[in-house]
C-alpha positions in Angstrom: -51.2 20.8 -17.2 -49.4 19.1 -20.6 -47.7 21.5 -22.4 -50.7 21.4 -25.0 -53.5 22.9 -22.8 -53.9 26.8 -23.5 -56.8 29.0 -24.5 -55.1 31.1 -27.2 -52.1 31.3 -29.1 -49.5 34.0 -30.1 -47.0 33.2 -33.0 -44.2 35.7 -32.6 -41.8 33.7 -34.4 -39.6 36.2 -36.7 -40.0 39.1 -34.6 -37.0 40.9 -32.6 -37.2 42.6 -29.3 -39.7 44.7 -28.4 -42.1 43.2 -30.8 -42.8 39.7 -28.8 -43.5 41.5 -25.4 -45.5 44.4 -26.9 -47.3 41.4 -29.1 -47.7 39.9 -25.2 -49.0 42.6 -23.6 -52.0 43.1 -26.1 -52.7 39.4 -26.3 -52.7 38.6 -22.6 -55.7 41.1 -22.7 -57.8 38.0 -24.6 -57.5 35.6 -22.1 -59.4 35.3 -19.4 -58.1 35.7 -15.7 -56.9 32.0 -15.2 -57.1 30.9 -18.6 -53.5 30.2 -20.1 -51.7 31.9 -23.1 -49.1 30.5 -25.1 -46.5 32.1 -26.8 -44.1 31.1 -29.8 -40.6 32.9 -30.1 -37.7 32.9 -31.9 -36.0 36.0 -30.0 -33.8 34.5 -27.7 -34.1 37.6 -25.7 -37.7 36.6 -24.8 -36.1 33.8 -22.4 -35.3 36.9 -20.7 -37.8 39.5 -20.9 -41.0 37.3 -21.4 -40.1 35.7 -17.5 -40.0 39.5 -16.4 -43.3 40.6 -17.9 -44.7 37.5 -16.1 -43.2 38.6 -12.8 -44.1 42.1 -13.1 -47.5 42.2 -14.3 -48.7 39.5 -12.0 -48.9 36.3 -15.0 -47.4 33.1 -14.2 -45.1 31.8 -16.0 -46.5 27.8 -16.2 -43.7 26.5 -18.4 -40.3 27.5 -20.9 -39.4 25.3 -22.7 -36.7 25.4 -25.8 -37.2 23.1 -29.3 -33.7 24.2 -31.4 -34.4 28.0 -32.0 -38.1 28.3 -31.1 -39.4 29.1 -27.2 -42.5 28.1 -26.1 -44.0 30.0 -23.2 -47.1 29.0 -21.4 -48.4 31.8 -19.4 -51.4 31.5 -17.0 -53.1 35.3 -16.9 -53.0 36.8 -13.3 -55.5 39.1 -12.0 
């Protein structure tokens, strides 16, 4: 999958921790089981907590990638 093939979007740049994972939580709900979210960040705590979420609440984490201060996330919905 290129990094350019997702279903939806969510734009958390400006936002601190919690904001992005709550944002996360309430967006993955949009997607479709299988269908793939991405996420935009400027928290680098998300580089830790957004890998988490994945790994507890059964997403997969298809990519992370890092362009100067923004994260890009490409999460594929579990379950």
């Amino acid at each position: 999958m290129s990094a350019t093939e997702y279903d939806l979007e969510l734009d958390a740049r400006g936002l601190f921790c919690p904001e992005p994972v709550m944002m996360l939580h309430n967006r993955i709900n949009d997607v479709q089981p299988g269908g793939v979210l991405r996420v935009l960040a400027t928290d680098p705590s998300t580089t830790r907590d957004i890998p988490r979420f994945c790994q507890f609440l059964g997403h997969e984490l298809i990519n992370q990638s890092e362009d100067d201060d923004l994260f890009i996330y490409l999460i594929r919905r579990g379950q």
